[in-house]
Backbone as CSV, one residue per row, in Angstrom:
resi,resn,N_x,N_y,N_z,CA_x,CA_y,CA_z,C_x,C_y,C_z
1,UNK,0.853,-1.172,0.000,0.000,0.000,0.000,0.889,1.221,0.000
2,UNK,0.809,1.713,-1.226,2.220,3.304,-1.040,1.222,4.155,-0.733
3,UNK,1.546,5.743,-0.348,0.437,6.868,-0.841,0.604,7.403,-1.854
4,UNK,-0.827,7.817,-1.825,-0.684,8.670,-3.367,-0.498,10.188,-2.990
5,UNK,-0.393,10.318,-4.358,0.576,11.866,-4.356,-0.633,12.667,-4.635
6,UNK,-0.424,14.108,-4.330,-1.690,14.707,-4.788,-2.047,14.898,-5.880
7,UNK,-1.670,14.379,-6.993,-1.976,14.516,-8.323,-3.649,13.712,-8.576
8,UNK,-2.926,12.312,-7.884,-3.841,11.208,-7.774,-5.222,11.298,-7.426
9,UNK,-5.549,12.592,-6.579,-6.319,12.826,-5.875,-7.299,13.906,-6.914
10,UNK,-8.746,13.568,-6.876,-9.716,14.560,-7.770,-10.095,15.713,-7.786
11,UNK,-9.239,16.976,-8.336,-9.113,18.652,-7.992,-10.481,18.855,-7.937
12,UNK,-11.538,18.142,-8.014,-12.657,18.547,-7.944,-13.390,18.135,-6.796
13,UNK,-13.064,17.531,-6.143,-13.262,16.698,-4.906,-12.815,17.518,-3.904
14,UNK,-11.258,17.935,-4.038,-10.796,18.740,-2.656,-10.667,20.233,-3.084
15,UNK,-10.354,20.488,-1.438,-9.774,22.282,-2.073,-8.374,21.902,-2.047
16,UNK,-7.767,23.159,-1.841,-6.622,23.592,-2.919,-5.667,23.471,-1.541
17,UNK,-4.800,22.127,-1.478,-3.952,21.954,0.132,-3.133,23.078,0.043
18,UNK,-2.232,23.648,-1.243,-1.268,24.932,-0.953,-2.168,25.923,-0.518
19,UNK,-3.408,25.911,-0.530,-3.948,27.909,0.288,-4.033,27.083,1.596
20,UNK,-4.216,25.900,2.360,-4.390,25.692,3.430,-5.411,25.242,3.754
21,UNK,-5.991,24.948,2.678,-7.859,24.485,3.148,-7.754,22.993,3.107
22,UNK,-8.837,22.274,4.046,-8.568,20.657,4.142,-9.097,20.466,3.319
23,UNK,-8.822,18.808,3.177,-9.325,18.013,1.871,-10.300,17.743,2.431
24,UNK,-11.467,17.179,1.332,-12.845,16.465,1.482,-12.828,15.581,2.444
25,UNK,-13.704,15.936,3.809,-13.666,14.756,5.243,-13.962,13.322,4.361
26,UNK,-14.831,13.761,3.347,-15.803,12.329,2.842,-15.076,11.994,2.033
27,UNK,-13.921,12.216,1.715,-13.135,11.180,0.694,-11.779,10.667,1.527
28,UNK,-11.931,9.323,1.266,-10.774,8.271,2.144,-9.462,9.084,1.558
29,UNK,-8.871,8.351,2.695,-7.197,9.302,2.830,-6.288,7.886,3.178
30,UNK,-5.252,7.584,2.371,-4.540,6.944,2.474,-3.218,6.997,3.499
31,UNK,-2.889,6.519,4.416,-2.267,6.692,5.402,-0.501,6.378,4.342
32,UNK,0.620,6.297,5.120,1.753,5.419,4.541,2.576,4.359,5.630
33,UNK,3.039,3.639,5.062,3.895,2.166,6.151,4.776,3.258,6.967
34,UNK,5.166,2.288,7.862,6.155,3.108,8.961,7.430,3.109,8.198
35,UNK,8.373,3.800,8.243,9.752,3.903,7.820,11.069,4.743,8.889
36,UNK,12.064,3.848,8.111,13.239,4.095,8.641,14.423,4.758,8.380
37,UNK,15.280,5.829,8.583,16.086,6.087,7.656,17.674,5.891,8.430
38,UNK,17.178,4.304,8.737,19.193,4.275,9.811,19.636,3.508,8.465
39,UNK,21.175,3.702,8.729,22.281,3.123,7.748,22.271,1.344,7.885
40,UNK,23.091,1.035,6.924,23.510,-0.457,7.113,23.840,-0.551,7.986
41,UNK,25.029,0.205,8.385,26.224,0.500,9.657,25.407,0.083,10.634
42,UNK,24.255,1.037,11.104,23.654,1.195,12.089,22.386,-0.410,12.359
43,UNK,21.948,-0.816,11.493,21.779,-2.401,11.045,22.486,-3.257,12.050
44,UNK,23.419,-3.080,11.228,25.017,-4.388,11.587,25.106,-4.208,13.060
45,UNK,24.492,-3.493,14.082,24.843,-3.066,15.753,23.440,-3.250,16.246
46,UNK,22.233,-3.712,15.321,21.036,-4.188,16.524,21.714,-5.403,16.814
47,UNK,21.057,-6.077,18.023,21.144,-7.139,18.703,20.930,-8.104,18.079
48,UNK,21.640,-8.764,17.625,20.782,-10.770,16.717,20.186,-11.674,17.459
49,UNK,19.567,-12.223,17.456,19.557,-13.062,18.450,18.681,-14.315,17.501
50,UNK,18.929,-15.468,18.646,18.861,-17.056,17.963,17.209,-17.400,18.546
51,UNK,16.635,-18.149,17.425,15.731,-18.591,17.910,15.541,-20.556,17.226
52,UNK,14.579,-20.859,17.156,13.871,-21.731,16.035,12.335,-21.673,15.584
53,UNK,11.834,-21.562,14.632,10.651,-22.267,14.581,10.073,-22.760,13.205
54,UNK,9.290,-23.335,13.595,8.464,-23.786,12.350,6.996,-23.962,12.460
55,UNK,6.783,-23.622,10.843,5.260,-23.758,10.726,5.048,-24.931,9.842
56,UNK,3.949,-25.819,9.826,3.263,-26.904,8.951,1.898,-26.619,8.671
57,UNK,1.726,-26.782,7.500,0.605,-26.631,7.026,0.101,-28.765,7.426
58,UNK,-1.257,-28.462,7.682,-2.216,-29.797,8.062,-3.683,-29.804,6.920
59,UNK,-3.742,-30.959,6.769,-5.235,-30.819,6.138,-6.400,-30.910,7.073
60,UNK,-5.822,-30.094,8.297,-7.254,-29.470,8.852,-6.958,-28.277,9.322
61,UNK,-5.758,-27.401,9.547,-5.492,-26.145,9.898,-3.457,-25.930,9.974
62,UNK,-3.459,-25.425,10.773,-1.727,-25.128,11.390,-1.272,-25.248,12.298
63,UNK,-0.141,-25.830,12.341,1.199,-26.058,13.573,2.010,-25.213,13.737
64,UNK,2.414,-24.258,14.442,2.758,-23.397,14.633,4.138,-24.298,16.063
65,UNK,5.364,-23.910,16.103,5.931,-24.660,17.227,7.628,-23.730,17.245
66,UNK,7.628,-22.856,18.487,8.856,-22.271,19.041,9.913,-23.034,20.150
67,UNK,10.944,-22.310,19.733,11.435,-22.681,21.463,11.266,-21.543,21.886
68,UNK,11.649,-21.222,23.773,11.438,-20.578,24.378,12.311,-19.731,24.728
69,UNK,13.593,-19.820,24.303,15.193,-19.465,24.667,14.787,-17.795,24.220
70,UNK,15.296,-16.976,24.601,15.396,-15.120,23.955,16.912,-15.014,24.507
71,UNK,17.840,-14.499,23.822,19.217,-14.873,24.258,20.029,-13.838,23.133
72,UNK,21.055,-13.329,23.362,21.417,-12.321,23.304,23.094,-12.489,22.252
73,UNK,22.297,-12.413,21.369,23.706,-13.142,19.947,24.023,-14.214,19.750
74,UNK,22.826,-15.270,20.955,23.306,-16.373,20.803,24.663,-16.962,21.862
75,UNK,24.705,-15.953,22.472,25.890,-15.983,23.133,25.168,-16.126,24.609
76,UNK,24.243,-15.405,25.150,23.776,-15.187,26.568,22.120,-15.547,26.767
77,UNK,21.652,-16.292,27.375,20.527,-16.787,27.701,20.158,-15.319,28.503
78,UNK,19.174,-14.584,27.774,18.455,-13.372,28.351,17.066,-13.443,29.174
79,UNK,16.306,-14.752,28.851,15.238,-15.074,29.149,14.944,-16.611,28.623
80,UNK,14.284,-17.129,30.067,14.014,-19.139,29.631,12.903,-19.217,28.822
81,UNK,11.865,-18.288,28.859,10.331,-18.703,29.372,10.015,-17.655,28.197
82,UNK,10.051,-17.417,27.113,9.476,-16.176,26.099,8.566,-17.040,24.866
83,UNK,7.241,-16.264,25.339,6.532,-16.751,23.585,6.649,-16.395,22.290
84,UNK,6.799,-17.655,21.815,7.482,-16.541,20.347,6.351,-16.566,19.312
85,UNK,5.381,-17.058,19.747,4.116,-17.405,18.461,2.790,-16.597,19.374
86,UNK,2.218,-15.415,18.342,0.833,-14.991,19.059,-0.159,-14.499,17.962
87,UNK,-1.187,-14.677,18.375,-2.425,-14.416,17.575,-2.440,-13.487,17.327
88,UNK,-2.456,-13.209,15.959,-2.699,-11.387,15.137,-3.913,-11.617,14.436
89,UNK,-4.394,-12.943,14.441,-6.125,-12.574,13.421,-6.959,-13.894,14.290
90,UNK,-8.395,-14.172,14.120,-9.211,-15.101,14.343,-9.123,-16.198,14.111
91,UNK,-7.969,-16.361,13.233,-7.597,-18.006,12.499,-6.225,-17.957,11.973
92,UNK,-5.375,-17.292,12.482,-4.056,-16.878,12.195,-2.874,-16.439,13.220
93,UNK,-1.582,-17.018,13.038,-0.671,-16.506,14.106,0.814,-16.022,13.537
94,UNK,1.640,-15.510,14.115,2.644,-14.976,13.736,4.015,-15.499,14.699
95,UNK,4.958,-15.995,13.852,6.219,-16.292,15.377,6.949,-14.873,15.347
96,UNK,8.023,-14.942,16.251,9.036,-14.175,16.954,10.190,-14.198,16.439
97,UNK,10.812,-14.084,14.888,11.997,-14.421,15.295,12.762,-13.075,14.838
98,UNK,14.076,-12.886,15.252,14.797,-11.425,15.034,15.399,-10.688,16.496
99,UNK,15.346,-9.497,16.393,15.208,-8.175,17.397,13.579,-8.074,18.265
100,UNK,13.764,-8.795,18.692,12.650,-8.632,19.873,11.880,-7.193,19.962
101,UNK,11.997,-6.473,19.942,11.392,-4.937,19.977,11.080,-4.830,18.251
102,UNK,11.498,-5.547,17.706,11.540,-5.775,15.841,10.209,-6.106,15.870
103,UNK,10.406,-7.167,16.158,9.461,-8.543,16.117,8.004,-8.179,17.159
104,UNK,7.809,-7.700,18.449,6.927,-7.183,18.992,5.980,-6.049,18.290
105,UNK,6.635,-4.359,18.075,6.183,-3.947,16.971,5.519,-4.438,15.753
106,UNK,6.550,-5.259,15.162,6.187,-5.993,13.707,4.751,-6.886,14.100
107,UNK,4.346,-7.665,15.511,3.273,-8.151,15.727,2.147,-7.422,15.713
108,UNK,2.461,-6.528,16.397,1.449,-5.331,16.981,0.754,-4.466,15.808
109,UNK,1.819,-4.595,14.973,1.315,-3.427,14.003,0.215,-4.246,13.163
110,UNK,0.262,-5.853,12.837,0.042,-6.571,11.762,-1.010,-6.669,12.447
111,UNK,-1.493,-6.960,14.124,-2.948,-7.235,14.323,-3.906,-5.963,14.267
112,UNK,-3.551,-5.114,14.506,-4.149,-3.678,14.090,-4.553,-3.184,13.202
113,UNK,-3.601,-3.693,11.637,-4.474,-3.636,10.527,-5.599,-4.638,10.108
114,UNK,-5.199,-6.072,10.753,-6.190,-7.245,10.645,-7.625,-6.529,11.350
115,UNK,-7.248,-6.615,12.476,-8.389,-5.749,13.460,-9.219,-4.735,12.860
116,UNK,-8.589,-3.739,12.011,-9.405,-2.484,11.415,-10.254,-2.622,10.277
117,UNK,-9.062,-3.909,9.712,-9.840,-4.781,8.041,-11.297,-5.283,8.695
118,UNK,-11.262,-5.898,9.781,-12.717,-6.540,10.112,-13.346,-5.691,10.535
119,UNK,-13.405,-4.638,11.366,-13.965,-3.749,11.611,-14.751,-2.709,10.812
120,UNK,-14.310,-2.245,9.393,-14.447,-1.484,8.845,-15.251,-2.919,7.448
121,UNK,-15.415,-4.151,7.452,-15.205,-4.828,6.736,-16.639,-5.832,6.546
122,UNK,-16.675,-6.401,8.109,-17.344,-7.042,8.625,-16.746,-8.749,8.242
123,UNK,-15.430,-8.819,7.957,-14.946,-9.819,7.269,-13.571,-9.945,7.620
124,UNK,-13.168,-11.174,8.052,-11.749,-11.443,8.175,-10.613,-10.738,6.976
125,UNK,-9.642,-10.945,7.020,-8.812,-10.718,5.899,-8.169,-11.841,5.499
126,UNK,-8.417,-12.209,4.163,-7.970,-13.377,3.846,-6.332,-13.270,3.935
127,UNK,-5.938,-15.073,4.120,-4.511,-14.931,4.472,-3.472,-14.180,3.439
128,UNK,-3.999,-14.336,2.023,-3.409,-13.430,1.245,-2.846,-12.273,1.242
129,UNK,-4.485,-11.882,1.709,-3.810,-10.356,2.098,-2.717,-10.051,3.294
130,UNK,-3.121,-10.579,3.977,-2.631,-10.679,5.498,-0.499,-10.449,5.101
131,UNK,-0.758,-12.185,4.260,0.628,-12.017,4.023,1.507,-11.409,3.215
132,UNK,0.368,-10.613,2.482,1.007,-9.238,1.575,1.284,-8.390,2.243
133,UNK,0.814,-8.002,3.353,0.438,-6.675,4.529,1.336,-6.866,4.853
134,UNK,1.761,-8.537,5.375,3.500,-8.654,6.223,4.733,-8.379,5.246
135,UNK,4.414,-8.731,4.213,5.818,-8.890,3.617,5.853,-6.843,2.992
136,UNK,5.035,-6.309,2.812,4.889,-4.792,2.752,5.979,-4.174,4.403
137,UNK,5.053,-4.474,5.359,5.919,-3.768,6.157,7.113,-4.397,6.830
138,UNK,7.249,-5.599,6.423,8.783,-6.211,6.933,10.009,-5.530,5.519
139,UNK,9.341,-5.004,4.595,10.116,-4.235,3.483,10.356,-2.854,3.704
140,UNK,8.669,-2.096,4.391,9.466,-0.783,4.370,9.508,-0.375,5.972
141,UNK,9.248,-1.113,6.964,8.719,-0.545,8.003,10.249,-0.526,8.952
142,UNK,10.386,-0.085,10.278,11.095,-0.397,10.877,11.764,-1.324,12.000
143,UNK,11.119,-2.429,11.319,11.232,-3.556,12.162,12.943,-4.255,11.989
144,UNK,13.356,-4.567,12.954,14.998,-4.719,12.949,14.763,-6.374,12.589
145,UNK,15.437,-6.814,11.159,16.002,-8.035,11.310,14.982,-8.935,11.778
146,UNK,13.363,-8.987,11.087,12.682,-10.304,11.713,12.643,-11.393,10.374
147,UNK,11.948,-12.094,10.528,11.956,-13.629,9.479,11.182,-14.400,10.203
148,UNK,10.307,-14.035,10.452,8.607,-14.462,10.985,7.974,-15.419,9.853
149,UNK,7.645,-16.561,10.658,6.572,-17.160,10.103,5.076,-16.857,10.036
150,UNK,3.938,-16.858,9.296,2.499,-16.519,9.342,1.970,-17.904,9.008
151,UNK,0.976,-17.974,9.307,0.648,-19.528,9.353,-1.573,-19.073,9.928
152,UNK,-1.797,-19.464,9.079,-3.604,-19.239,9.648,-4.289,-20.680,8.701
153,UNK,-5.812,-20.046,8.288,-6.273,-20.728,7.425,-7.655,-19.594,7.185
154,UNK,-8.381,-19.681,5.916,-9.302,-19.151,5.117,-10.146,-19.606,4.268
155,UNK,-11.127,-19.298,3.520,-11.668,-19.874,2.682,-11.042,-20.965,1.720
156,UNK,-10.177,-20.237,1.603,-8.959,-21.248,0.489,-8.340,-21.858,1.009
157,UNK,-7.831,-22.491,1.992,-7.639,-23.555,3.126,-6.494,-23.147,3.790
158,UNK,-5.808,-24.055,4.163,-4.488,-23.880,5.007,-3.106,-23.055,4.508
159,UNK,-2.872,-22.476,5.399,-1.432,-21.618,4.574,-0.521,-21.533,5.330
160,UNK,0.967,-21.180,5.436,2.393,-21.227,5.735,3.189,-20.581,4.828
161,UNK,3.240,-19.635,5.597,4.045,-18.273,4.607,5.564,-18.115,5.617
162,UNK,6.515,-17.651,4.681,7.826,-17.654,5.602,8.169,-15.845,5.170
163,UNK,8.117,-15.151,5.862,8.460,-13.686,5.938,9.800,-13.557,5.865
164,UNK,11.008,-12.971,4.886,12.311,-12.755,4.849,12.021,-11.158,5.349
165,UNK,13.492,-10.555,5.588,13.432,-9.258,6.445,14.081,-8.309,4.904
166,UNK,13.238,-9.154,3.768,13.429,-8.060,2.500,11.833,-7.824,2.529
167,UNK,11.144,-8.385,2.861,9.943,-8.412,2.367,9.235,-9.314,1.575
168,UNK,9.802,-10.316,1.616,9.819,-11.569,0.427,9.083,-12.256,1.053
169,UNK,8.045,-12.933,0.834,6.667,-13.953,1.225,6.749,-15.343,0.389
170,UNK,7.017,-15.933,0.818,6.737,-17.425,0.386,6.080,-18.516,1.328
171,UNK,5.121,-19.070,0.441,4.153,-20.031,0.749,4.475,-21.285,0.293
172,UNK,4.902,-22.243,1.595,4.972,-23.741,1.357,4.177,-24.746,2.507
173,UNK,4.566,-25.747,2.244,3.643,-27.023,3.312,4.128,-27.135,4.191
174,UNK,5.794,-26.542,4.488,6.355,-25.796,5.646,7.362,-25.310,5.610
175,UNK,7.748,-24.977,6.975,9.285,-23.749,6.807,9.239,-23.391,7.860
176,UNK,10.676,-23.647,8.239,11.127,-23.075,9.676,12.515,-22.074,9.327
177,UNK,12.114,-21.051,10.419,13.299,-19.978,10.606,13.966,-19.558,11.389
178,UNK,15.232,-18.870,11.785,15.683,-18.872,13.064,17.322,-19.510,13.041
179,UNK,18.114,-19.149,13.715,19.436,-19.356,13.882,19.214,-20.766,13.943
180,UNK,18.220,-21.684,14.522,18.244,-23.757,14.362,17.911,-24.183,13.136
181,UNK,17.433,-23.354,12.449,16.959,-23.641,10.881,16.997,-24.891,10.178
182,UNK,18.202,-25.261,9.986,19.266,-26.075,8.932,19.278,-27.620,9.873
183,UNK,18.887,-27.291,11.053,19.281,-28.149,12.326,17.748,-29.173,12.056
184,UNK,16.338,-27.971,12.297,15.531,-28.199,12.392,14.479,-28.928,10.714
185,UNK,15.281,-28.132,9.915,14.635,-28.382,8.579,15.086,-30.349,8.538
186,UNK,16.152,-30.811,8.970,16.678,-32.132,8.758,15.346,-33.279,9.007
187,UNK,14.985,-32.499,10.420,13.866,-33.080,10.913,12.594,-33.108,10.119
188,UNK,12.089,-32.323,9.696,10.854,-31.874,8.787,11.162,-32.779,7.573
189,UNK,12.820,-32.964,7.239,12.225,-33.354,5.808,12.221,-34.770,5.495
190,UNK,12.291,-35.440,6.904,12.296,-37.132,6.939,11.130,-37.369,7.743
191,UNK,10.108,-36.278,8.138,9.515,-36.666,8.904,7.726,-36.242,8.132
192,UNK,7.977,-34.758,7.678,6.743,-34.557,6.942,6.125,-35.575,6.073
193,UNK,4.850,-35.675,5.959,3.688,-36.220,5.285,2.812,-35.320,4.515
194,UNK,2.451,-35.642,3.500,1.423,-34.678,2.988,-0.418,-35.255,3.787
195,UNK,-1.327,-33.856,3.978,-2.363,-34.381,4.524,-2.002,-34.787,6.187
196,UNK,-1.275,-34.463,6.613,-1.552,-35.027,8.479,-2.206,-33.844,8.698
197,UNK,-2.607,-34.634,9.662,-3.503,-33.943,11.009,-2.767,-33.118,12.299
198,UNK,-3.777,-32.480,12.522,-2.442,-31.487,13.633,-2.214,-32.249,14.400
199,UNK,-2.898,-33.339,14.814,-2.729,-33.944,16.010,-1.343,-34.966,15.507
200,UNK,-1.500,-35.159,14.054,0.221,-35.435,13.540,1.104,-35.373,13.527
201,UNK,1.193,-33.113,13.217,2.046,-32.505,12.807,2.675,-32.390,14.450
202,UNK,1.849,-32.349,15.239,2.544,-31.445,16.532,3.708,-32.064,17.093
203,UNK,3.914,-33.287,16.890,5.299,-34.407,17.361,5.938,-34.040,15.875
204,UNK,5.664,-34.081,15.108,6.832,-33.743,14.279,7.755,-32.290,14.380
205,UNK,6.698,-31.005,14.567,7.137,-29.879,14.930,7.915,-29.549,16.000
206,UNK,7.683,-30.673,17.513,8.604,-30.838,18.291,9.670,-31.209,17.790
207,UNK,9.938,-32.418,17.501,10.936,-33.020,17.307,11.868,-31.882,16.394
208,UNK,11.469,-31.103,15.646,12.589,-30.305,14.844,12.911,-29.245,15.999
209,UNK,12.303,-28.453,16.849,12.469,-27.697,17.658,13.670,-28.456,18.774
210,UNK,13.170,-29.643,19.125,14.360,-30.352,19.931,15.405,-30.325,19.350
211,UNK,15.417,-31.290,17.626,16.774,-31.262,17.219,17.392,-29.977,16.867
212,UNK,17.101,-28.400,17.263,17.464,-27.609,16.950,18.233,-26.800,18.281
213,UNK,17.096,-27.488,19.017,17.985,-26.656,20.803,19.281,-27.748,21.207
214,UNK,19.458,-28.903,20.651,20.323,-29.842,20.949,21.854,-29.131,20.507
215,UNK,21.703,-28.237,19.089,23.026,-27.559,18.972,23.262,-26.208,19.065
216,UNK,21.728,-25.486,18.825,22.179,-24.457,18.521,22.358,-23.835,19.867
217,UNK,22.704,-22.852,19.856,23.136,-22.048,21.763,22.035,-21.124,21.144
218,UNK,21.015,-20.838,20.365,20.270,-19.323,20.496,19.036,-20.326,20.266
219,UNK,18.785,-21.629,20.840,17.621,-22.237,20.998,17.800,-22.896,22.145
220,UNK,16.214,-23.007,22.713,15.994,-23.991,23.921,15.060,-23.654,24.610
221,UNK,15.145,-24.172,26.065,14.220,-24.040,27.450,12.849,-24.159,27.303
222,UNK,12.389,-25.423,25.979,11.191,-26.148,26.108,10.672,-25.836,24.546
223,UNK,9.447,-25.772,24.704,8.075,-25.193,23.428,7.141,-25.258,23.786
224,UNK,6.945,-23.635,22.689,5.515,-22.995,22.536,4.753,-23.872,21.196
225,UNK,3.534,-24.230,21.349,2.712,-24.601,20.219,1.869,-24.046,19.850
226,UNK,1.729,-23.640,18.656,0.040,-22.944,18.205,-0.366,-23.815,17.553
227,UNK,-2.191,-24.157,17.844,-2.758,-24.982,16.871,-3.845,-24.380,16.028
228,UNK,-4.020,-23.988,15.065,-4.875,-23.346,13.780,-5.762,-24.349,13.615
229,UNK,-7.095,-23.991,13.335,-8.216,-24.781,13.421,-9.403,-23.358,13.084
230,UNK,-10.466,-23.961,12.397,-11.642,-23.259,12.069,-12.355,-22.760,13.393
231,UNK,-11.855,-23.257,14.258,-12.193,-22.738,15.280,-11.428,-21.561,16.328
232,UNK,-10.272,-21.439,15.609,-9.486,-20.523,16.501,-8.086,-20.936,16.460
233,UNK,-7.170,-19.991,17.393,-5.935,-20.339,17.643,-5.612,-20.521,19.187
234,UNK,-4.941,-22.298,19.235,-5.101,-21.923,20.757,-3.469,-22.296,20.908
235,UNK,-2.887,-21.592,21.875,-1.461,-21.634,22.068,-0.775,-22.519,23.849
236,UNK,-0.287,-22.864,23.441,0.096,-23.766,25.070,1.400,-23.788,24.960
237,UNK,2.396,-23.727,25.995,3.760,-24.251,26.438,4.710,-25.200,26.945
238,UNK,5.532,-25.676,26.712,5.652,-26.678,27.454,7.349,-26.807,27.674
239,UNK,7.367,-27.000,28.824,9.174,-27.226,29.179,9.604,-28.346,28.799
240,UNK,8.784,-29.566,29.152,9.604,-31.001,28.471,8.901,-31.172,27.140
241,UNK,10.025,-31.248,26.221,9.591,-31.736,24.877,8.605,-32.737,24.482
242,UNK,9.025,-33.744,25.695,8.121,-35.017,25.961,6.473,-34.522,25.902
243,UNK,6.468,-33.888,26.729,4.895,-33.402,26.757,4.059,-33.165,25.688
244,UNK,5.029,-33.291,24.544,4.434,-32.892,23.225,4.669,-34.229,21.719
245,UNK,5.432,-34.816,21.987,6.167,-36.004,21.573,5.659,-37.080,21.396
């Protein structure tokens, strides 16, 4: 969504913004994305930090599955106990991964436009949009360094979108992100099925989250699960992996 320039806008519709007079209350006004104007330099000195997760698409909704570790380059355990997956729509969730103050913002902002779409709408926002909206402001907004997963479901069924911190959106049957990545993908790709059930996917989604806190130092101290369903998103935690396994 860019703004438009005043050209765009119908000289017959408004008055004249250079004498100072407002534009038409009754004609919509296009807002613009948040923006940033720090250097690379200034980039290269936010905080990194390690996470894991992954999303699976199910042929009845989504698996959504974090670890809990928030840790500080990967180097310093900052916090045991952090959720990294939360509800931004009625049938949709978002993980954590990046600059924490990145990634919080970057949540906050995405349920607010979901929120206003239904409001003003009377209608969800399909995941499409949703994940156009993300990959828009993970491009121009000022979110430090995230790579968030989106994961819901809609008329058009189940979805798993992987957010790059260009703005780049891609939709597969899954994808995990996060400093365990490479650790965790090993797991997914001897273990996925096409068509399981969440009640399937959720030991498989562990198991990559485990094999990912086993090496990486910017993963660990249990998992978060989200489960996607026509009925909602419901999220639970758990310290022993087992509990989920």
């Amino acid at each position: 969504m860019r703004p438009h320039s005043s050209s765009s806008f119908d000289t017959a519709s408004h008055f004249d913004r250079s004498a100072g007079a407002p534009a038409d209350p009754y004609t919509p006004q296009l807002g613009t994305l948040p923006e940033n104007d720090l250097s690379e330099e200034e980039f290269e000195n936010v905080s990194k930090t390690g996470t894991t997760t992954i999303g699976i698409s199910t042929a009845e909704g989504v698996v959504i599955a974090t670890d809990q570790r928030a840790s500080l380059g990967g180097r310093f355990v900052s916090n045991k106990n952090v959720q990294k997956v939360e509800q931004i729509h009625p049938q949709a969730a978002l993980t954590m991964v990046g600059s924490v103050g990145g990634a919080q913002s970057f949540i906050a902002s995405l349920r607010a436009e979901a929120n206003l779409y239904e409001a003003r709408r009377g209608k969800h926002m399909s995941m499409e949009a949703l994940s156009t909206l993300a990959g828009n402001f993970a491009r121009g907004g000022p979110f430090f360094m995230i790579n968030p997963i989106l994961g819901g479901i809609d008329e058009e069924g189940t979805h798993v979108y992987s957010i790059d911190p260009a703005g780049g959106v891609m939709e597969d049957d899954y994808t995990v992100t996060g400093s365990g990545m490479q650790l965790a993908y090993g797991t997914l790709e001897q273990e996925y099925e096409p068509d399981l059930s969440n009640e399937e996917a959720i030991p498989i989604a562990a198991k990559g989250i485990q094999s990912a806190a086993e090496r990486d130092t910017g993963s660990g101290n249990g998992i978060y699960v989200a489960e996607i369903t026509e009925a909602g998103v419901d999220i639970h935690g758990h310290e022993a992996y087992e509990d989920v396994l």
